[in-house]
PLY file of the C-alpha trace (Angstrom):
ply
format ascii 1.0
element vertex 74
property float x
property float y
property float z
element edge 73
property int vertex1
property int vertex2
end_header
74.43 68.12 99.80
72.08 70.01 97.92
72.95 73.22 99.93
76.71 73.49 99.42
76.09 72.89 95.34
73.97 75.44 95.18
76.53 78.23 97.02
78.74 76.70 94.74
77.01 77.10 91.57
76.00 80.65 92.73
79.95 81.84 93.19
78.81 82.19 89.00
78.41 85.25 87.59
75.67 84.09 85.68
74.04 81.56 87.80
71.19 82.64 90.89
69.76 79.33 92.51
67.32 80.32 94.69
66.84 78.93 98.28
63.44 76.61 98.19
60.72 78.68 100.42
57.28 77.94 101.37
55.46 78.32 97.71
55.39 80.69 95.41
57.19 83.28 97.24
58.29 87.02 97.38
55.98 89.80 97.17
55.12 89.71 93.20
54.81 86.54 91.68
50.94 85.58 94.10
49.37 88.61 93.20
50.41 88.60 89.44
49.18 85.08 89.61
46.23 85.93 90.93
45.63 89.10 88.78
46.32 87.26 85.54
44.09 84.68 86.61
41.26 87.32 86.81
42.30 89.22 83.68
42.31 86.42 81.54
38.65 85.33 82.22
38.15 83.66 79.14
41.38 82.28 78.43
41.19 79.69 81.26
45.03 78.35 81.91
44.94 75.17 83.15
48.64 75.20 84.32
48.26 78.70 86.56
44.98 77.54 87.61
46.98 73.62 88.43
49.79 75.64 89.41
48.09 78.42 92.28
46.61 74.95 93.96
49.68 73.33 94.52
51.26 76.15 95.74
47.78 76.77 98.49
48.48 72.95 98.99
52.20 72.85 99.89
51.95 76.01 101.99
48.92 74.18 104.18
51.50 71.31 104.26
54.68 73.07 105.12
52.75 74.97 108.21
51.39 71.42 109.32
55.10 70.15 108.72
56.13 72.70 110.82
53.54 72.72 113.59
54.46 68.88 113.91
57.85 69.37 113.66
57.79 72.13 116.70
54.65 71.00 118.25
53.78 74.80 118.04
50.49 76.02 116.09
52.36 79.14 113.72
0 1
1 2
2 3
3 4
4 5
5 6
6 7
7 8
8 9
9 10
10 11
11 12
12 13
13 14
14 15
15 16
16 17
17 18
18 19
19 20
20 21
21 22
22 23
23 24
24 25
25 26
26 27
27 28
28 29
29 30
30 31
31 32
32 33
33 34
34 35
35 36
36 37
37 38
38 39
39 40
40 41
41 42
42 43
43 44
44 45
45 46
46 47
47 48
48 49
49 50
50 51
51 52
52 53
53 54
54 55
55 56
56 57
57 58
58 59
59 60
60 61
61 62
62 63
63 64
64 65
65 66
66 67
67 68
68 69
69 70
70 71
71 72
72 73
């Protein structure tokens, strides 16, 4: 039960497992994604470019998951 190991890892002082969310989530890590992205023009990253897809992927798939889960368009 991947939920209960994680509260229990987290009673740690130096341990912070985060909950799994919908992507790349809070408020800073898309838009510094998407700032270094345009910043770094000629240094093309493969991985952040590899790694903003997946996350515009799962978050199409996690709304579908959930509209077919609930039947309800979110």
């Amino acid at each position: 039960n991947f939920p209960e190991l994680r509260d229990a890892l987290n009673t740690k002082w130096n341990v912070n497992i985060l909950e799994p969310r919908e992507g790349i989530g809070g408020h800073c890590l898309p838009k510094d994604t998407k700032m270094f992205l345009q910043s770094s023009k000629s240094v093309r990253s493969k991985i952040i470019i590899a790694a903003t897809e997946v996350d515009k992927d799962y978050r199409i798939y996690r709304q579908t998951r959930a509209q077919t889960d609930t039947g309800h368009l979110i």
